[in-house]
MILO-156388 format. One record per residue (C-alpha): residue number from 1; residue in one letter; x, y, z. Coordinates in steps of 0.001 Angstrom, whole numbers, plus 500000, padded with zeros to 6 digits. Layout:
N
k=NUM r=A X=X Y=Y Z=Z .
...
! end
This chain:
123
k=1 r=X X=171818 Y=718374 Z=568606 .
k=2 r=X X=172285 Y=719749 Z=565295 .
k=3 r=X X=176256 Y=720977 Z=564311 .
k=4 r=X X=175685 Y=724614 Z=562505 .
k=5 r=X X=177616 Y=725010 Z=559159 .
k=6 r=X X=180309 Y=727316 Z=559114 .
k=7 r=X X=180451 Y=727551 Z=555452 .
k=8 r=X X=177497 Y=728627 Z=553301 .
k=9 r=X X=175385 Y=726115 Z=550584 .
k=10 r=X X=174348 Y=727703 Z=547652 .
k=11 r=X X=171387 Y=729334 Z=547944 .
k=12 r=X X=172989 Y=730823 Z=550990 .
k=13 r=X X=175802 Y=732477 Z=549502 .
k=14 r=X X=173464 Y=733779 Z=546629 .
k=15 r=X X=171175 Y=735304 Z=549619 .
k=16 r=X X=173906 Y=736457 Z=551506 .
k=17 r=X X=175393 Y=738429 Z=548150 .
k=18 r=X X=172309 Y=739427 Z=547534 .
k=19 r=X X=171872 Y=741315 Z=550599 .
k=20 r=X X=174666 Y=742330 Z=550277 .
k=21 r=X X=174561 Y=743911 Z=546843 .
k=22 r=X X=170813 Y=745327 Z=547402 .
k=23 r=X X=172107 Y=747306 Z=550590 .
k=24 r=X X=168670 Y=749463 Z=551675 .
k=25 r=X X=166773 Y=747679 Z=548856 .
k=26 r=X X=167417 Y=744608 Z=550842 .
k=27 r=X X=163725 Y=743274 Z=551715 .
k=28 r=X X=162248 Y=739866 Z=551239 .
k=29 r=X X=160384 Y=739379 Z=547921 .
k=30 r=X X=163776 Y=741698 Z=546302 .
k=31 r=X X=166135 Y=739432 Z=547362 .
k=32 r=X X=164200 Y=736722 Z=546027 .
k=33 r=X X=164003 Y=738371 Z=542793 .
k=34 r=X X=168281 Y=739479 Z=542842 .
k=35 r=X X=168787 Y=735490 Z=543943 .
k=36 r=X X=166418 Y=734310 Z=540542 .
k=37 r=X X=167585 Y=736450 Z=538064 .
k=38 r=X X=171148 Y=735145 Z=539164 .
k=39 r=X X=170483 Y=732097 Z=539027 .
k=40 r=X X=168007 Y=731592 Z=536604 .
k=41 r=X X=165616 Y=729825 Z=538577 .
k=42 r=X X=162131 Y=730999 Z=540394 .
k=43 r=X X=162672 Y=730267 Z=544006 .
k=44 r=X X=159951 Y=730412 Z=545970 .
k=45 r=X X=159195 Y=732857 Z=548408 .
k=46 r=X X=159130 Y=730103 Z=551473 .
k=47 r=X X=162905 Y=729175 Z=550358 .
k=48 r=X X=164191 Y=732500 Z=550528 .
k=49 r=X X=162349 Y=733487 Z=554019 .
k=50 r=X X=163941 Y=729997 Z=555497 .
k=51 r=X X=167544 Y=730988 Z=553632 .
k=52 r=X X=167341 Y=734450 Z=555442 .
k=53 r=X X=166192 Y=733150 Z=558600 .
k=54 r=X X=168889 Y=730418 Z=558408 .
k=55 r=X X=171569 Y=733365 Z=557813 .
k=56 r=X X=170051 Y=735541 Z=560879 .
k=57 r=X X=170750 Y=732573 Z=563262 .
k=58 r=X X=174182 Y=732060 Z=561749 .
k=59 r=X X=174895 Y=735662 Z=562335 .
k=60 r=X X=175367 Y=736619 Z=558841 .
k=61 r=X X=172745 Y=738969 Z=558599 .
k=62 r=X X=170428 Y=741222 Z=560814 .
k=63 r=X X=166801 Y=742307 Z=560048 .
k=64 r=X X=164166 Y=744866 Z=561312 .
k=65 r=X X=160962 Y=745822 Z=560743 .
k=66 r=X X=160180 Y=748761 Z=558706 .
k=67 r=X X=157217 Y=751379 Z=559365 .
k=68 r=X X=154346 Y=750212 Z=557227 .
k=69 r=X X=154410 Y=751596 Z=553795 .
k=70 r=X X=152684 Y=755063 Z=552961 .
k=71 r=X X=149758 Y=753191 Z=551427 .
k=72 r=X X=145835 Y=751800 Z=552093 .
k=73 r=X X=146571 Y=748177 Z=553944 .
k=74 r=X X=150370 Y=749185 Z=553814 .
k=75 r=X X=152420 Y=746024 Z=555354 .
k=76 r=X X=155850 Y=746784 Z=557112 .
k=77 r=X X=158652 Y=744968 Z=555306 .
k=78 r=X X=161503 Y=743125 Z=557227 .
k=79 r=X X=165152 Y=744739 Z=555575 .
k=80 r=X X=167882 Y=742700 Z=555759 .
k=81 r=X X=171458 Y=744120 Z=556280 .
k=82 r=X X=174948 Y=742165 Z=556134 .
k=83 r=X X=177045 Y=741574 Z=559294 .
k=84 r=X X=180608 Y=741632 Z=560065 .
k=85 r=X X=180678 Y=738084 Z=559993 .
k=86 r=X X=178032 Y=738043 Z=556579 .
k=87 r=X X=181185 Y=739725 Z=555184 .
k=88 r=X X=183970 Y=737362 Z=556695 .
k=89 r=X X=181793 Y=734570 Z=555224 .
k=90 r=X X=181201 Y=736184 Z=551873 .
k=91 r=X X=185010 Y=736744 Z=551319 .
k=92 r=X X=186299 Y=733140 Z=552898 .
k=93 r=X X=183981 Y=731579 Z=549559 .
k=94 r=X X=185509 Y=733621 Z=547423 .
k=95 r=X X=188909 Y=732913 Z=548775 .
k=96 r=X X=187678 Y=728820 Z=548890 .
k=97 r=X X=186237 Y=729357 Z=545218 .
k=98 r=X X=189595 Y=730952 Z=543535 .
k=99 r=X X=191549 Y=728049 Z=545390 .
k=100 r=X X=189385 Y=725531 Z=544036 .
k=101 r=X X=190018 Y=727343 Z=540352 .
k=102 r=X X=193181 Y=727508 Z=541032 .
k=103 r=X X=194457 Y=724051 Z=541548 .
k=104 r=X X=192201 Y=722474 Z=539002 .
k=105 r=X X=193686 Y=724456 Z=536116 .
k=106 r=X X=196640 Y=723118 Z=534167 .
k=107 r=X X=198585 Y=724298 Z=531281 .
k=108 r=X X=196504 Y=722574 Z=528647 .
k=109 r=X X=193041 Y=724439 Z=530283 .
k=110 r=X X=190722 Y=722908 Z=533004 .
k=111 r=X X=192540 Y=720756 Z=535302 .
k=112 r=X X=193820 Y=717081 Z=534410 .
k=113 r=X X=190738 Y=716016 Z=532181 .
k=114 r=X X=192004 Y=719253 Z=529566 .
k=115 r=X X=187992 Y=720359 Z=529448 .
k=116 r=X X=188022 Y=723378 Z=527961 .
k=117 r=X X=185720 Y=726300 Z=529295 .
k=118 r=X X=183215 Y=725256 Z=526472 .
k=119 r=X X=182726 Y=721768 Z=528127 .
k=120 r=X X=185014 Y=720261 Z=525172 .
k=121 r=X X=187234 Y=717529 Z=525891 .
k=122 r=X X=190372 Y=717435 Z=523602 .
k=123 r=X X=190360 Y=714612 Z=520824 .
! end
């Protein structure tokens, strides 16, 4: 038996915001384009369909069918729409990810190494 995550990876968090941020736009092959041009990296349409699907069994998200689109051979498209608990989940990393920046800054820049936010290490 398999123990579910209860926090998201990466590419998860990047679906889920996209989703989020696409609201009605929220299909497939856009989300894969929001979650590339975020992170500046072609994912493939297989990752993003097991990311969603991944998300949907978590609860994160929901999905339904469109009617097929207004055109010759037109396909319906599955939209994807945030969930009360896509939301708890989306604000828990951001509360994880300010903690995180939080205690690793000091008074001389980026926590005890002084690494400045140019990747520069003091002399």
């Amino acid at each position: 038996m398999t123990r579910q995550r209860r926090t998201a990876g990466g590419l998860e968090l990047m679906s889920l915001l996209a989703v989020a941020d696409l609201g009605a736009e929220a299909y497939g092959l856009s989300v894969r384009r929001d979650v590339s041009r975020r992170c500046g990296h072609e994912y493939s349409v297989g990752a993003i369909y097991t990311t969603l699907s991944r998300l949907e069994k978590k609860g994160w998200i929901t999905s339904s069918l469109t009617s097929p689109q207004p055109v010759r051979g037109g396909r319906a498209r599955r939209h994807f729409q945030i969930a009360a608990p896509g939301v708890r989940a989306l604000a828990e990393a951001r509360r994880q990810s300010d903690l995180l920046w939080q205690s690793g800054q000091s008074a001389n820049g980026w926590g005890r190494g002084g690494v400045s936010s140019a990747g520069e290490q003091p002399a």
